[in-house]
N, C-alpha and C positions, 0 to 999 in steps of 0.2 A: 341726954347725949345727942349732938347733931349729927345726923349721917343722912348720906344720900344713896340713891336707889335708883340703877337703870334695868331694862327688860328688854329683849327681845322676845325672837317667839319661842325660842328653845332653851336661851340663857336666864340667868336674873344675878344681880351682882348687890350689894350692901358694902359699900365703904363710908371710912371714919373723911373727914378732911384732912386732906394730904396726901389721899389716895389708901389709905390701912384698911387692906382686905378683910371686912365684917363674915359677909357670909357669900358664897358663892352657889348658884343652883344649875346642876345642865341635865337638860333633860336628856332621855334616849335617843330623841330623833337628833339631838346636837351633835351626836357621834359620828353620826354619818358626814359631817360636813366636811371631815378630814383635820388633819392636825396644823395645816398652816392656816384655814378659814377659822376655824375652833379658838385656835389663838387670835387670831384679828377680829373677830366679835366679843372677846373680853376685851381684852386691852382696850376696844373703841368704849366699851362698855363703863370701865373702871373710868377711862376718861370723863367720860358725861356724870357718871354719878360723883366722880369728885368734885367737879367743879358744882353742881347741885350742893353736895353737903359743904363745898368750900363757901357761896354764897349764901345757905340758911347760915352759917356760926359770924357773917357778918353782920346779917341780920340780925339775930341773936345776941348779940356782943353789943350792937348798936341801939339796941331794943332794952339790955340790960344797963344798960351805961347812962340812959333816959336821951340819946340821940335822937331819938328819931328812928323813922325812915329811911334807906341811901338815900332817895330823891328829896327829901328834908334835909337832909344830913349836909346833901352838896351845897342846897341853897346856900344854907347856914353860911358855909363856909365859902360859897361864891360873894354871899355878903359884906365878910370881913375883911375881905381879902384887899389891902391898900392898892391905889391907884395906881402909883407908883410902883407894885411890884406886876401890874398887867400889860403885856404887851401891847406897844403901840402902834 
């Protein structure tokens, strides 16, 4: 399963890609930060560790599929790519 994982000093977050809340951690001392900071250190949190497990399952996907790489994967495909369809 790919997931991604961000941390700060009092938080810890685990989502799936797409953002599907895995496991969420807040320590004691995150209570004190009040409930409108509380809220804006997950939410920035969830963001970073999505996008983390959103780029491991394209790696993964790309890894599984015998791609490559992304930066393989682009050549490839910068390769192919007719003359005619590149801007002039």
């Amino acid at each position: 399963m790919t997931t991604g994982s961000a941390r700060d000093r009092v938080i810890t977050v685990e989502v799936e890609p797409g953002g599907a809340l895995r496991d969420l951690r807040i320590e004691e001392a995150a209570l004190r930060l009040g409930p409108q900071e509380l809220s804006r250190r997950i939410l920035g949190l969830v963001e970073r560790a999505t996008a983390q497990a959103s780029r491991r399952l394209e790696l993964d996907d790309a890894d599984s599929l015998g791609l490559g790489t992304s930066a393989e994967l682009a050549e490839a495909i910068e390769e192919t790519t007719p003359e005619t369809w590149r801007v002039q």
